[in-house]
mmCIF file of the C-alpha atoms, coordinates in Angstrom:
data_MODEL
# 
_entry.id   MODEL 
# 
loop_
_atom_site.group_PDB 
_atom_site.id 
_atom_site.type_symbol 
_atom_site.label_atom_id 
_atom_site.label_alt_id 
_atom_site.label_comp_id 
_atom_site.label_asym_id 
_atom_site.label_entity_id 
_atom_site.label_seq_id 
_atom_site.pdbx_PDB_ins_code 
_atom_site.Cartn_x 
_atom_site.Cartn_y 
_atom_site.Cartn_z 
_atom_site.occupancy 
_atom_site.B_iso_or_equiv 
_atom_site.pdbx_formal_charge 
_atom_site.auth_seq_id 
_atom_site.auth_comp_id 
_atom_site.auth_asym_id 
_atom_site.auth_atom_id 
_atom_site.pdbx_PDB_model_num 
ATOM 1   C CA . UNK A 1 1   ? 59.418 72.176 158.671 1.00 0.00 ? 1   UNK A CA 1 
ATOM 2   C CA . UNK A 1 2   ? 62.566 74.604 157.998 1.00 0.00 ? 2   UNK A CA 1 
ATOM 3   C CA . UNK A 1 3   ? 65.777 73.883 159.376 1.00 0.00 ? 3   UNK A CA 1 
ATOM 4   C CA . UNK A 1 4   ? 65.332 76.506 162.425 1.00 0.00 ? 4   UNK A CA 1 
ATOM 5   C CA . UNK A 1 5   ? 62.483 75.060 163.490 1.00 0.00 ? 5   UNK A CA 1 
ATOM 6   C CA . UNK A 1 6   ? 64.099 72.074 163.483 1.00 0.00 ? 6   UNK A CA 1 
ATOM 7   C CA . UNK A 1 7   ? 67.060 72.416 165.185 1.00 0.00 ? 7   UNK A CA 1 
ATOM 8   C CA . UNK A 1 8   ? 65.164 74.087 167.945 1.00 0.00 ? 8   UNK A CA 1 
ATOM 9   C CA . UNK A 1 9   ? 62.879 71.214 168.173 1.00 0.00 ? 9   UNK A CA 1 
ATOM 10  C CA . UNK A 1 10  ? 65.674 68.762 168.433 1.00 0.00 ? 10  UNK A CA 1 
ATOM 11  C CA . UNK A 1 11  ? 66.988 70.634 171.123 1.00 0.00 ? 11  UNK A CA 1 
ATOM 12  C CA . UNK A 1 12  ? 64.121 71.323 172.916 1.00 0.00 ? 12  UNK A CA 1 
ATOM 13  C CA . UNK A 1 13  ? 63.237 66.839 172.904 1.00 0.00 ? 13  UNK A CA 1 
ATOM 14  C CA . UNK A 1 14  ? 66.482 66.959 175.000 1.00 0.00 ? 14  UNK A CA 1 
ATOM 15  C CA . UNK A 1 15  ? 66.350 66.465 178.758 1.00 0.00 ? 15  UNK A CA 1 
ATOM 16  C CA . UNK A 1 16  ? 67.951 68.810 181.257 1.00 0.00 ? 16  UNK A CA 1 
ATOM 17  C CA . UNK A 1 17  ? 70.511 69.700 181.575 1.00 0.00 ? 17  UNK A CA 1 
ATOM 18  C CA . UNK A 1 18  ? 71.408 68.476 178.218 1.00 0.00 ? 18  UNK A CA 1 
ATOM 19  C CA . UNK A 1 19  ? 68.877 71.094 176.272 1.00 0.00 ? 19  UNK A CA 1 
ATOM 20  C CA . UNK A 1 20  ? 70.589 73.500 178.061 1.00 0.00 ? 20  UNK A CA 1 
ATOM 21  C CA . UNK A 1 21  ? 74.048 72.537 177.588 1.00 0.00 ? 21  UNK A CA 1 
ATOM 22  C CA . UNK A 1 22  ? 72.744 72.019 173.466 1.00 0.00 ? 22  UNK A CA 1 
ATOM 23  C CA . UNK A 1 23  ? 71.120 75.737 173.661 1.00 0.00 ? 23  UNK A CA 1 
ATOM 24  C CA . UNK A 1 24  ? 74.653 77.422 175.073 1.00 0.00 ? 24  UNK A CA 1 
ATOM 25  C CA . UNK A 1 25  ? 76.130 75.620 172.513 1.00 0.00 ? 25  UNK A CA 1 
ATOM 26  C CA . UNK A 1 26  ? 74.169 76.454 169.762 1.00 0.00 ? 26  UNK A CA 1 
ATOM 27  C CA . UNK A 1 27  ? 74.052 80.122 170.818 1.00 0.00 ? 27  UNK A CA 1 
ATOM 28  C CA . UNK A 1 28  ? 78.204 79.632 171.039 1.00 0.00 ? 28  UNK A CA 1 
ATOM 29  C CA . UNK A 1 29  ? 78.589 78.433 167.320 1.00 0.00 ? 29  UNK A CA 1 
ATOM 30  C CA . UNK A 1 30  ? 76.134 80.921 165.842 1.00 0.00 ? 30  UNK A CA 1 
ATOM 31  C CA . UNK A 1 31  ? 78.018 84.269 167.524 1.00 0.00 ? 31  UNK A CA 1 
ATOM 32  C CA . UNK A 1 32  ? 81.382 82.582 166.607 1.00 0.00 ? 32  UNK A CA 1 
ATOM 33  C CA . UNK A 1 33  ? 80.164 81.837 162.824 1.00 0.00 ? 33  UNK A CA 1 
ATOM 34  C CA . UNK A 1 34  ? 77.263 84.108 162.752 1.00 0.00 ? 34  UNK A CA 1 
ATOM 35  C CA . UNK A 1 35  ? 76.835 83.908 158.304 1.00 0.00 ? 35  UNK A CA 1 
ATOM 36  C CA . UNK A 1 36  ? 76.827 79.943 158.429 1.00 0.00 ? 36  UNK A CA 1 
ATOM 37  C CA . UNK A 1 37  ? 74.503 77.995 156.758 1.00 0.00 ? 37  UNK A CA 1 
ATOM 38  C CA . UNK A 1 38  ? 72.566 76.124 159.256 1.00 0.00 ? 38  UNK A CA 1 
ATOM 39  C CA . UNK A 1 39  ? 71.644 72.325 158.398 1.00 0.00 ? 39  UNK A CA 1 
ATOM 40  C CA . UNK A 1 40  ? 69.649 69.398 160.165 1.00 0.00 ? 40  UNK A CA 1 
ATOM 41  C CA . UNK A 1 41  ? 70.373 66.080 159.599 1.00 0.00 ? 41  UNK A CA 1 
ATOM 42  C CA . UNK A 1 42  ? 67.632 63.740 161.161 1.00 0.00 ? 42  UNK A CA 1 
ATOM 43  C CA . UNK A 1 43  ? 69.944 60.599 161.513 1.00 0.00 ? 43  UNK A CA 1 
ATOM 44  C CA . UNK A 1 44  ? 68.498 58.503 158.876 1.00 0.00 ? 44  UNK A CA 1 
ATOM 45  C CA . UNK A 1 45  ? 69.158 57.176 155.742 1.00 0.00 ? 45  UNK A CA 1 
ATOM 46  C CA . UNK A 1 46  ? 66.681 56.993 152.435 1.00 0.00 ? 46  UNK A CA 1 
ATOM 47  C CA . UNK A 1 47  ? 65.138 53.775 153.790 1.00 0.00 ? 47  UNK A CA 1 
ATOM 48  C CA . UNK A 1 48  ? 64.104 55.973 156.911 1.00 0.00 ? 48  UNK A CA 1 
ATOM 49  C CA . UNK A 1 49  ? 66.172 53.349 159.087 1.00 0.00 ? 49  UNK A CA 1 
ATOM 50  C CA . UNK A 1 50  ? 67.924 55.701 161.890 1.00 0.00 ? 50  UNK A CA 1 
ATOM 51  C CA . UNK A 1 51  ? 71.970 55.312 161.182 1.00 0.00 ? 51  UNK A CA 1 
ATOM 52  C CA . UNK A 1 52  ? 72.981 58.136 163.873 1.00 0.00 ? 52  UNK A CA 1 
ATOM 53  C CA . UNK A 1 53  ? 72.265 60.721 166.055 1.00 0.00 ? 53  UNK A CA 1 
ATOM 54  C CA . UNK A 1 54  ? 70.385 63.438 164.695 1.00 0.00 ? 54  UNK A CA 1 
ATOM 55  C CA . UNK A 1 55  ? 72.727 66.360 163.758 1.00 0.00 ? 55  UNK A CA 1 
ATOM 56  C CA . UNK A 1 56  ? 72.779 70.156 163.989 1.00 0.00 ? 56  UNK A CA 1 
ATOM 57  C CA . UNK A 1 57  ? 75.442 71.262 161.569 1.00 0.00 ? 57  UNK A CA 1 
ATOM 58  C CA . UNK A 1 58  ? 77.077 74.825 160.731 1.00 0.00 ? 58  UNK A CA 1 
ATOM 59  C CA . UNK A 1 59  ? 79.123 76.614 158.064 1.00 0.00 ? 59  UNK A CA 1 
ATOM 60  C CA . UNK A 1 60  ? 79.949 74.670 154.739 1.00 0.00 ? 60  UNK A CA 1 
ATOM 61  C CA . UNK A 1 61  ? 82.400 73.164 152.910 1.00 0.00 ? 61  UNK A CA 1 
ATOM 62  C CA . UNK A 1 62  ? 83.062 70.838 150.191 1.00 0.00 ? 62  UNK A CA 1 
ATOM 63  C CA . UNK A 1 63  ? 84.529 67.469 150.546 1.00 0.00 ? 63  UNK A CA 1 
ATOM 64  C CA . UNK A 1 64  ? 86.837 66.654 147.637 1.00 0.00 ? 64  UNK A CA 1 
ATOM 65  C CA . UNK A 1 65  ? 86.544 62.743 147.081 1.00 0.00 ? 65  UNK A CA 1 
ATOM 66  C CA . UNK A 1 66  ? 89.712 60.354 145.606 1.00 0.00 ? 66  UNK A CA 1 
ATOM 67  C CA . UNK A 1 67  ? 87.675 60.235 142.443 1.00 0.00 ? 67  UNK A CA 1 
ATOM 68  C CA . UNK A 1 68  ? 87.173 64.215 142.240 1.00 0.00 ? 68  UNK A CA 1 
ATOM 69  C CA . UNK A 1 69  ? 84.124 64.498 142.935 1.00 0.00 ? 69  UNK A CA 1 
ATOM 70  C CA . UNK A 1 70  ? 82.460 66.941 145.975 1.00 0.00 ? 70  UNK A CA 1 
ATOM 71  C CA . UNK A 1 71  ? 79.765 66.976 148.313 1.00 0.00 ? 71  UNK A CA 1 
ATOM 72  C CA . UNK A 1 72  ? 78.895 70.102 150.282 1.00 0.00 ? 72  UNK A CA 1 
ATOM 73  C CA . UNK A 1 73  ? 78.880 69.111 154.153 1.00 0.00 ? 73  UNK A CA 1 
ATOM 74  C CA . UNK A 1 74  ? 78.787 71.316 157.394 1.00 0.00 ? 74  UNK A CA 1 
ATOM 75  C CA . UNK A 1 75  ? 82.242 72.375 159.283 1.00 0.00 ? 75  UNK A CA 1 
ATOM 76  C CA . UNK A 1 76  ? 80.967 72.208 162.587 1.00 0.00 ? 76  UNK A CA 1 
ATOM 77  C CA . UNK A 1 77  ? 78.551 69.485 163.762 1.00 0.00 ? 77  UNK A CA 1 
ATOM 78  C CA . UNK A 1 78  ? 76.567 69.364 166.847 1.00 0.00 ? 78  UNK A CA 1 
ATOM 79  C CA . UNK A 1 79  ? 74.693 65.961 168.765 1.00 0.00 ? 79  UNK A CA 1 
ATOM 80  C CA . UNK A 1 80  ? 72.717 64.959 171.764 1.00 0.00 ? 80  UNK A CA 1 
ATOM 81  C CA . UNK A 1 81  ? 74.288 61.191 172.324 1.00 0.00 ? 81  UNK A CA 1 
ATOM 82  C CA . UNK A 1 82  ? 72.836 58.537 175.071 1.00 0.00 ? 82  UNK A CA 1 
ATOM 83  C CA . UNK A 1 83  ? 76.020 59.878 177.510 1.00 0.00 ? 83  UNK A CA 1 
ATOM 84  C CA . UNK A 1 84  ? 76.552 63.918 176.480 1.00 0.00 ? 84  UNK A CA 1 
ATOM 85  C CA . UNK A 1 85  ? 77.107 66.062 173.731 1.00 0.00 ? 85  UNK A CA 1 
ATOM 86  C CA . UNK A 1 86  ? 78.967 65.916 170.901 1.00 0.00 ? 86  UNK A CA 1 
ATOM 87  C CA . UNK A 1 87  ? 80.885 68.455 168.633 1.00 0.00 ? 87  UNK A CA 1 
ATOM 88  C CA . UNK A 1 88  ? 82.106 67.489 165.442 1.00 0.00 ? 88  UNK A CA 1 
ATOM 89  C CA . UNK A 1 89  ? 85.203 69.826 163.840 1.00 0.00 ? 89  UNK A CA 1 
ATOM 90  C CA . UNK A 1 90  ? 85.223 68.148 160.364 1.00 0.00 ? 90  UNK A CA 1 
ATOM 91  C CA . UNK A 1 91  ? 87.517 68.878 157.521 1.00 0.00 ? 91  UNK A CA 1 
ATOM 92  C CA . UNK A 1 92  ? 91.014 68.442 159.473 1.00 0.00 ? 92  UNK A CA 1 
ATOM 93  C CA . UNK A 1 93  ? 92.813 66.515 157.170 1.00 0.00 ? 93  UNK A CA 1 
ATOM 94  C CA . UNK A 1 94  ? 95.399 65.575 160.373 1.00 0.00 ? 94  UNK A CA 1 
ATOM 95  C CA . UNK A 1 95  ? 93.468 63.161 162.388 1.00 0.00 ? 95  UNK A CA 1 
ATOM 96  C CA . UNK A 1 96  ? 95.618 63.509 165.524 1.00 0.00 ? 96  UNK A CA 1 
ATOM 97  C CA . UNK A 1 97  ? 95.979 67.730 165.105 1.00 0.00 ? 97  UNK A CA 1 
ATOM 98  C CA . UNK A 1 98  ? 92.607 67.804 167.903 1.00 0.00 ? 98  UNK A CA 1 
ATOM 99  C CA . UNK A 1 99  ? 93.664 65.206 170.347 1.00 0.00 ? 99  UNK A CA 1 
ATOM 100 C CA . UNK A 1 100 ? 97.191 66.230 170.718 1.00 0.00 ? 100 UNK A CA 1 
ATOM 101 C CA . UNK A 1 101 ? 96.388 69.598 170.565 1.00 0.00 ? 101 UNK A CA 1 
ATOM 102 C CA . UNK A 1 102 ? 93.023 70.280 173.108 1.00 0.00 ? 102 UNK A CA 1 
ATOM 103 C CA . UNK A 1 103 ? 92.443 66.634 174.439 1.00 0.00 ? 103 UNK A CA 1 
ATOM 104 C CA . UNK A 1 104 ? 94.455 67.400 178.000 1.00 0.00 ? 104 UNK A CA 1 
ATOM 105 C CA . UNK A 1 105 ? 93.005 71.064 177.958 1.00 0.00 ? 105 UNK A CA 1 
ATOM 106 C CA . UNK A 1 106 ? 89.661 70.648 177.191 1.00 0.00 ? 106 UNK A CA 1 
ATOM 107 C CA . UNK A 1 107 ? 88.571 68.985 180.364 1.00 0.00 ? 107 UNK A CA 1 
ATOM 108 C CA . UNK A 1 108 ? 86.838 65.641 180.489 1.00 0.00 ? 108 UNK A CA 1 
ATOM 109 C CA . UNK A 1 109 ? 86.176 65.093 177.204 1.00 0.00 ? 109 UNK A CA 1 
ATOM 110 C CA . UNK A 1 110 ? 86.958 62.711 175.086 1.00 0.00 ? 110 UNK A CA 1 
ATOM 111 C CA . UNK A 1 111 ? 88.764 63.744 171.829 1.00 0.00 ? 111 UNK A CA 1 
ATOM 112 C CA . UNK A 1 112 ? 89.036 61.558 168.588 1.00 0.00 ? 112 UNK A CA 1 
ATOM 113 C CA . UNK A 1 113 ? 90.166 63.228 165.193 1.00 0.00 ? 113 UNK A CA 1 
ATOM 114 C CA . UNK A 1 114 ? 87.181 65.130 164.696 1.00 0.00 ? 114 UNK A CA 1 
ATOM 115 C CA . UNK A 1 115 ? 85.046 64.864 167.635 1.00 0.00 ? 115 UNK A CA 1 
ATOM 116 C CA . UNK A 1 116 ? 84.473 66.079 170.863 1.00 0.00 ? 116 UNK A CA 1 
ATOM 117 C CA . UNK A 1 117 ? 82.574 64.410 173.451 1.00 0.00 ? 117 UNK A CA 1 
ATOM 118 C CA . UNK A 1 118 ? 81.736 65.294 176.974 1.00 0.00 ? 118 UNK A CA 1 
ATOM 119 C CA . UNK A 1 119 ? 79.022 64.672 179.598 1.00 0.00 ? 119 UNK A CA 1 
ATOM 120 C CA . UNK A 1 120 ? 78.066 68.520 180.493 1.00 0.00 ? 120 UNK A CA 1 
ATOM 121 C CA . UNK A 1 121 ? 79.277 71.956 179.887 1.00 0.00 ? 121 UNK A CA 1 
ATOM 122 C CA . UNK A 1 122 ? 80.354 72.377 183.305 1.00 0.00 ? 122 UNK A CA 1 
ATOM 123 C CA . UNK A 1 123 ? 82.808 69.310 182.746 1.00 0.00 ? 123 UNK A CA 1 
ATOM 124 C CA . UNK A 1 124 ? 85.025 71.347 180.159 1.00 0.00 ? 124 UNK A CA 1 
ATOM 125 C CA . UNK A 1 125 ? 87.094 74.431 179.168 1.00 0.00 ? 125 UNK A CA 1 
ATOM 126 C CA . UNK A 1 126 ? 84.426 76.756 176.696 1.00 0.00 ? 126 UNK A CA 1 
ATOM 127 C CA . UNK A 1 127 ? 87.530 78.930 175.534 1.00 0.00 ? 127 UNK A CA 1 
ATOM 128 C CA . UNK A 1 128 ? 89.201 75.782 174.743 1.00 0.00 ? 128 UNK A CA 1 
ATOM 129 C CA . UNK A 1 129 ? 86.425 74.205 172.635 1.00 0.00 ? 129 UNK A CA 1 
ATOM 130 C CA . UNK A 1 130 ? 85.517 77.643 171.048 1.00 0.00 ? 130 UNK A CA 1 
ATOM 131 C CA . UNK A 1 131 ? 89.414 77.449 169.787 1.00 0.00 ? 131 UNK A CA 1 
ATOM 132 C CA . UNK A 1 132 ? 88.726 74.263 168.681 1.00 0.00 ? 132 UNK A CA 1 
ATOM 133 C CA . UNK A 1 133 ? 85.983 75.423 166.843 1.00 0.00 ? 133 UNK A CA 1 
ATOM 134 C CA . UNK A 1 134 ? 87.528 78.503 165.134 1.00 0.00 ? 134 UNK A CA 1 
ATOM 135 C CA . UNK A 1 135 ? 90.219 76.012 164.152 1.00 0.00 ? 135 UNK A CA 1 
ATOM 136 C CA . UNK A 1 136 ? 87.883 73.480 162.600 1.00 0.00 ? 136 UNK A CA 1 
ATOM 137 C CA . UNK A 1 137 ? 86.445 76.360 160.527 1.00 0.00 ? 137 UNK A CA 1 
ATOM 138 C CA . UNK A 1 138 ? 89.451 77.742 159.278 1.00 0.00 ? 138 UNK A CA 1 
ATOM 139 C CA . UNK A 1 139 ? 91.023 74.631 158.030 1.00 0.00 ? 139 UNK A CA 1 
ATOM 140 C CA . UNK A 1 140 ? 87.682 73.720 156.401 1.00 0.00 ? 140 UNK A CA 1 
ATOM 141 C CA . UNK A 1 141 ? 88.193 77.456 154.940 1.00 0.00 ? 141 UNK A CA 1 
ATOM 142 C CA . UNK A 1 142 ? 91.445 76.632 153.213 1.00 0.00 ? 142 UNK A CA 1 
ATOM 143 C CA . UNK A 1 143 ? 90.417 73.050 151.458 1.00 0.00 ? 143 UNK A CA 1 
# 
């Protein structure tokens, strides 16, 4: 199965309003990074034991590791979790640059440094989490 049909499948297991929530969502980070590479990471590890939620991810960047080494990884991550949705802005090397800087605007949502996470939609500021978003990819653009 390819990636698209993946990530529409994963969002289409979700309950309402959730699948809906995932589908604006989805719809949101595509027009906002429309070139990204799309991934789909099924939440498991090579033993096929489940480790996390499954993952939608977009855009790419590489992760530079104390040793040197890289690993390409996405720059904007999206999740179904047992209580809401989450959005993951990786790459932002200043752990407290997304809670100081959206965490009171966004709504309820709870804001760590690199994640997002809210109940519905309706319970947050879009403009706010697509600035989040842009953010996310730009610092991920100047690693």
């Amino acid at each position: 199965m390819n990636v698209k049909a993946q990530i529409k499948e994963y969002i289409t297991s979700q309950p309402e309003p959730k699948r809906s929530d995932m589908q604006s969502l989805h719809r949101l980070i595509q027009q906002v990074m429309p070139a990204s590479e799309l991934w789909f990471l099924d939440g498991k590890d090579s033993a096929n034991k489940t480790v996390s939620n499954p993952n939608i991810g977009y855009g790419s960047y590489n992760i530079k590791y104390a040793d040197g080494t890289t690993k390409a990884f996405y720059q904007i991550g999206l999740s179904a979790n047992t209580t809401g949705i989450s959005v993951y802005v990786m790459g932002i090397k200043d752990k407290t640059y997304l809670p100081q800087t959206y965490g009171k605007k966004l709504g309820k949502a709870t804001v760590t440094g690199y994640c997002i996470k809210f109940k519905t939609l309706k319970d947050i500021n879009m403009d706010i989490l697509e600035t989040a978003i842009l953010y996310g990819v730009k610092a991920t653009n100047e690693i």
